[in-house]
C-alpha positions as CSV (number, residue, x, y, z in Angstrom):
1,X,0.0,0.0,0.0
2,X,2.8,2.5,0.6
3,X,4.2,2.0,-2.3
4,X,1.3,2.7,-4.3
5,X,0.8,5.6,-2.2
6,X,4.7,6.9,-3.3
7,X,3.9,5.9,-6.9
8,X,0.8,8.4,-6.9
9,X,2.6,11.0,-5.3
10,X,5.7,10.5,-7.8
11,X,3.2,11.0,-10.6
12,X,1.4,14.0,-9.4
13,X,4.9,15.5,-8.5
14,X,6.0,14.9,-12.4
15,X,3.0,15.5,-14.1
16,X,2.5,18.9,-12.2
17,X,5.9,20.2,-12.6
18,X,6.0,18.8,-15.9
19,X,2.7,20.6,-17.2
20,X,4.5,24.0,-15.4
21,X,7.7,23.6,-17.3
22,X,6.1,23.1,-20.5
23,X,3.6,25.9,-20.2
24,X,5.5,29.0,-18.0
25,X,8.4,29.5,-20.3
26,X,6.0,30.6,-22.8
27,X,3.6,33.2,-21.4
28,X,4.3,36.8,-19.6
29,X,4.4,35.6,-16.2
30,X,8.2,34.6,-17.4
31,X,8.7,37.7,-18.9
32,X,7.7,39.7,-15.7
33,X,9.9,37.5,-13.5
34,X,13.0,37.6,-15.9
35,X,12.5,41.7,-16.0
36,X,11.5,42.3,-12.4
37,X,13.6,39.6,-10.5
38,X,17.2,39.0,-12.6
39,X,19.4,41.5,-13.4
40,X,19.1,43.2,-17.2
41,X,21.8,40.9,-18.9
42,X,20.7,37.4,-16.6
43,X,16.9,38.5,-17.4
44,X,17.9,38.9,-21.3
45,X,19.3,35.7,-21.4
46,X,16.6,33.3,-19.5
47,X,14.0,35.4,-21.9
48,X,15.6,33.8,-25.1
49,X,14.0,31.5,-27.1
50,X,16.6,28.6,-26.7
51,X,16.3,29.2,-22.8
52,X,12.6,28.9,-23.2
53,X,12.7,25.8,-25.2
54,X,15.4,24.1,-22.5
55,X,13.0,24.5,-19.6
56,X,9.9,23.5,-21.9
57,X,12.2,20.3,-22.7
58,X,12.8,19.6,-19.1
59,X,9.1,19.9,-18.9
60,X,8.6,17.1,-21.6
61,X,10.6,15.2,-19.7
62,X,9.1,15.0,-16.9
63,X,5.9,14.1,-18.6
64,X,6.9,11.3,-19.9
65,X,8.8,10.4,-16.0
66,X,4.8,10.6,-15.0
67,X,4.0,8.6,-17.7
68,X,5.6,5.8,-17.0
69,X,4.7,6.4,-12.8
70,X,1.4,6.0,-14.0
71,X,2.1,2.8,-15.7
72,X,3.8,1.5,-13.0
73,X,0.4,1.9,-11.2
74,X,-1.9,1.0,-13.3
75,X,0.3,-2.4,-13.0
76,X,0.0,-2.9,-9.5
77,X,-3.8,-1.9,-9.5
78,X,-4.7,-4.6,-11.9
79,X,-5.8,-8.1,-10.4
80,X,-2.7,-10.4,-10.5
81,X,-3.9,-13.0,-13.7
82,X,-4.5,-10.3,-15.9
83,X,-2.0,-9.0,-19.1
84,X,-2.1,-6.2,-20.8
């Protein structure tokens, strides 16, 4: 049972940050950070596009990390006989 329980949290940790990563890059909440928060030349560089696409990347990543989590625990809710 505890595993299952770390296997659902280990999902919803991925699949949130995952779905953050992906998304936040590309709208003007990380512009306003990068201009209000970084210095000019720091805030210049995480606004660039390859910057952007790294993070968004990282955020794939994890996606597929919850992916497979969820697999994992869609195998050890089945009933033992069963294949899929």
């Amino acid at each position: 049972m505890i595993a299952r329980i770390q296997t659902a949290m280990t999902l919803y940790v991925f699949g949130a940050l995952g779905l953050f990563l992906l998304a936040v890059p590309w709208t003007s909440v990380w512009d306003q950070v990068a201009i209000a928060l970084l210095p000019k030349a720091l805030g210049a560089w995480v606004r660039s596009g390859w910057v952007r696409g790294a993070v968004s990347g990282l955020g794939a990543l994890d996606l597929v990390a919850a992916a497979r989590e969820a697999r994992a625990l869609w195998r050890g809710l089945r009933p033992r006989g069963q294949r899929s």
